[in-house]
Residue, then its C-alpha position, 0 to 999 in steps of 0.5 A: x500500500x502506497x504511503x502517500x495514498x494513506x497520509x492522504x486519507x490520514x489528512x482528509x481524516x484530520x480536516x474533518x475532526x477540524x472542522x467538528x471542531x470549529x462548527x463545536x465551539x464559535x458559538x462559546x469556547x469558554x471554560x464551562x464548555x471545555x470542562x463540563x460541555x455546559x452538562x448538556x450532552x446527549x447520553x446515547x453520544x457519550x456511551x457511544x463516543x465512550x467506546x473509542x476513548x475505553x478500547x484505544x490503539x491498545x485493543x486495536x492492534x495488542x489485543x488482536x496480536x496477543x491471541x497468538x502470543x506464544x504464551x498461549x494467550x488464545x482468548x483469555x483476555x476475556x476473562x479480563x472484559x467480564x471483569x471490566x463489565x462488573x465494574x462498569x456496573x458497580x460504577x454506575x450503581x456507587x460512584x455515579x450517583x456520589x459524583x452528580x450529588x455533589x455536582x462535581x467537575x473534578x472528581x477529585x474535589x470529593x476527596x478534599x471534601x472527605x479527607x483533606x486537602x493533602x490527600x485531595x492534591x494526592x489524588x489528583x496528582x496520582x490521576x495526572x501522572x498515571x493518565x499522562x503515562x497511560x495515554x503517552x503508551x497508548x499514543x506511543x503503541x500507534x505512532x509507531x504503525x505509523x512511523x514504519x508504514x508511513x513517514x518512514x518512507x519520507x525520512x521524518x523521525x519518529x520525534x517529528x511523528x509524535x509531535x505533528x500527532x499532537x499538534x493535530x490532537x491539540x489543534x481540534x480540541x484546545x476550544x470547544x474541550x469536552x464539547x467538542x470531543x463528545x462530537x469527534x469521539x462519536x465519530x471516531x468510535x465509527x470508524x473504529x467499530x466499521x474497521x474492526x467489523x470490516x477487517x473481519x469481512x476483508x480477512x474472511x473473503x480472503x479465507x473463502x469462508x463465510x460467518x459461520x464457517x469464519x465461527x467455526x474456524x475460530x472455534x477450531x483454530x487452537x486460538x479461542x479458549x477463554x477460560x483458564x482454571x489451571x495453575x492458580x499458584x504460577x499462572x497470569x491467566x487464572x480466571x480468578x485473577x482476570x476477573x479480579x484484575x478486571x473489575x478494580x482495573x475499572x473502578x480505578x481506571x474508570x470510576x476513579x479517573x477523570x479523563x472517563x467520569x469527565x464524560x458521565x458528568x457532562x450528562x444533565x442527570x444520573x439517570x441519563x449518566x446512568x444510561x450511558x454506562x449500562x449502554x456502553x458496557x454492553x457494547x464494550x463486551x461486544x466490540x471486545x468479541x469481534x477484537x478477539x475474533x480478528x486476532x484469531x482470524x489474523x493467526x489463521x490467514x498468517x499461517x495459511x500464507x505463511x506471514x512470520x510475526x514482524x521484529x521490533x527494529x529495537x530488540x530484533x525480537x518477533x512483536x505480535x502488535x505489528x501483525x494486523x499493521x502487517x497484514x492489513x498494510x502488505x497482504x491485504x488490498x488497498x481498502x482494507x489497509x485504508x480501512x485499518x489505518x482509519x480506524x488505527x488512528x480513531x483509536x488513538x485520537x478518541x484515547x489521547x484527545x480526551x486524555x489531553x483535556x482530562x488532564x488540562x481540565x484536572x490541574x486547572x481544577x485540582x491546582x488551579x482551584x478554577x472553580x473556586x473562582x468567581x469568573x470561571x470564565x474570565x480572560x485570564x481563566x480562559x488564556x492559563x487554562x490554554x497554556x495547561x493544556x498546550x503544557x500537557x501536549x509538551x510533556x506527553x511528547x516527551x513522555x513518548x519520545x523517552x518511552x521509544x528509547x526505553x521501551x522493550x516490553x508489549x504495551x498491552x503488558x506494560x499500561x495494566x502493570x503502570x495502573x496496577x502500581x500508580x492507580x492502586x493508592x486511589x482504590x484506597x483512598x476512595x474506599x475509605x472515604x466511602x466505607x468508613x464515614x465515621x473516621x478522618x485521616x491524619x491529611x498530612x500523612x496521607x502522600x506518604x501512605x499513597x507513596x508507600x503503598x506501591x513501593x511495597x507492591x513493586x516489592x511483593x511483584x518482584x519477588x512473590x515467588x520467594x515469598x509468597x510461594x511462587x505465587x504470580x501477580x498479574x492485574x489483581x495486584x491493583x487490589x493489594x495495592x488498595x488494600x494497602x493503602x486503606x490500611x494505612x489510611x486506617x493506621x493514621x485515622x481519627x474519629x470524626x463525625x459523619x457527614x451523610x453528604x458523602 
């Protein structure tokens, strides 16, 4: 497939998220807009739009390249959906319901409100160093599809391609914010869906099979097993663990995070936020199917023509997230690689672009005390809360461009194990302010605890082997971590008289 061919549909694809954009945001560019949509948006845009920013670049190609890991990873990873599926629920039935009581922007401000104001600018600053570590792998995972089907072959360097993907990021959303991303994440979530439903039919004509004969191949392919009850001791894959993985990976990545409650809040009540999270959980499991089924049907027509696993051009080694690049770039016809490489990029602009106002919105809010302010909307309100913004582009640059140098491991791997590590101490935080509404905290020691607390895991993952009996960590180390934290919340707390707002 011609470079110039996709750079070109690549640059039609931006000039209509611009023009989203503009028709968004002339009428009112303000503050209130960028931050909560004004708490206007339609509920049925935002569970679909929510789909885009919850799969990313990382279900699109990891996920897919993972079924054949050698690892025998076949389809476990749906243990880890019905995981997140729960936790989609107990979001929409705990956490929902507290964040529009308290008629919140930041989600963060109930923990200042809670526990005090040291733990308040904890939480807040775990959320901006996690997120902005989160998405910077996730924009890193696509810019490198990029890089080696695209502007590799017109001498750019990998440092140029995160900053012009950036650059376009920022462009479309530095207004209108929220408002705007409702809209063109809505559009995205499209593309990627018709890809993922597309590269199916594209592969399955290829085969000669049809849906059923494609349902039975994937059944019989040696690639579709789901659920794993062997070696709870050694094994990443146990079901237990996935499933635990799955539902506090949510409730911290989701629940906790303001990049994906900043949408539920933008709703002009529970019921309809509510709405919106039942309607997304269900098409989430759905779409996580069809990944699955495209990496089985990928193994297959890679072993059928005999299509090796593409190197990594630095470690040498075989990388299973280059395979769907691979094949639907050099294997397949011109449409199906304008199709992948649409919804490649939906993918990562649906992700980063609402990471970059998350993260704008949390520090002008949780630092910046903006809503503290008479005039949310003023001039100067307005002129800093552009500079945050263009300040979280610069450090996600930075953030990838390290990552590219360091990096040797699968992404997929590496973005569950940052959350298991910097989300946990949130876990906690929330479970105590929840849980036990009788008691504060002694505030000024709570960094410590929240610092603490993943230390310790970082110990336990390392070494659990030795100390645990060989015991194996996988994403069900985010509930230790938690625990952790909320035991050392415990140690430090005080009575105090309980107040029925929380």
């Amino acid at each position: 497939m011609a470079p110039g061919i996709l750079l070109s549909f690549l640059i039609g694809y931006f000039l209509i998220l611009l023009g989203i954009s503009y028709f968004t945001s002339k009428k009112s560019s303000d503050n209130s807009t960028f931050f909560t949509a004004n708490r206007n948006s339609k509920w049925y845009l935002v569970a679909f739009g929510m789909i885009g920013t919850a799969l990313s670049g990382v279900t699109f190609i990891s996920v897919p390249g993972e079924v054949g890991n050698p690892a025998g990873n076949e389809f476990k990873y749906f243990q880890f959906v019905i995981g997140n599926a729960i936790g989609f629920i107990l979001i929409a039935a705990v956490l929902l319901p507290l964040y529009y009581r308290m008629n919140l922007t930041s989600i963060y401000t109930y923990i200042e409100e809670r526990l005090g104001t040291y733990s308040y600018k904890t939480a807040a600053s775990i959320f901006l160093l996690s997120r902005t570590i989160g998405s910077s792998f996730r924009l890193y995972l696509v810019v490198i599809v990029l890089q080696r089907f695209i502007f590799d072959s017109y001498g750019i360097p990998f440092w140029a391609t995160v900053l012009i993907s950036l650059g376009l990021i920022w462009s479309y959303t530095f207004k209108g914010g929220l408002k705007t991303i409702i809209i063109t994440d809505t559009l995205q979530t499209v593309f990627l869906v018709s890809s993922v439903i597309l590269t199916i039919f594209f592969i399955c004509n290829s085969l000669d099979l049809n849906i059923f004969q494609a349902f039975e191949t994937i059944k019989n392919s040696g690639y579709s097993k789901v659920f794993f009850y062997e070696d709870f001791i050694t094994s990443k894959f146990h079901v237990s663990k996935q499933l635990l993985g799955g539902i506090f990976v949510t409730i911290t990545m989701v629940g906790l995070d303001q990049d994906m409650m900043q949408k539920n809040l933008s709703c002009k009540n529970i019921g309809e936020a509510q709405k919106n999270m039942f309607t997304f959980t269900a098409v989430f499991v759905i779409i996580n199917i069809f990944f699955l089924s495209v990496g089985a049907l990928l193994y297959v027509y890679a072993n059928k023509y005999g299509i090796a696993i593409p190197l990594d051009s630095i470690t040498g080694k075989p990388r299973t997230d280059f395979l769907f690049p691979e094949i639907a770039f050099n294997h397949l016809s011109a449409i199906p690689a304008i199709v992948f490489m649409l919804g490649l990029t939906a993918a990562t602009f649906a992700t980063t672009d609402s990471a970059l106002t998350a993260l704008t919105t949390s520090f002008c809010v949780d630092f910046l005390s903006f809503s503290k302010k008479e005039d949310i909307n003023s001039a100067s309100s307005i002129r800093n809360r552009h500079l945050v913004h263009v300040g979280f582009s610069l450090l996600m640059f930075l953030v990838v461009v390290l990552f590219n140098i360091v990096n040797n491991a699968a992404v997929v791997s590496a973005i569950f194990t940052v959350a298991s590590y910097t989300y946990g101490p949130l876990l906690g935080l929330y479970g105590f302010g929840l849980f036990l509404k009788n008691r504060g905290v002694r505030d000024k020691l709570v960094p410590f605890i929240c610092i603490l607390s993943p230390a310790i895991c970082f110990f336990l993952n390392a070494n659990s082997k030795i100390v645990m009996g060989g015991y194996v960590f996988d994403n069900e180390l985010i509930v230790v971590n938690g625990l952790i934290t909320f035991i050392g919340l415990l140690l430090i707390s005080k009575p105090q008289s309980t107040n029925t707002q929380f």
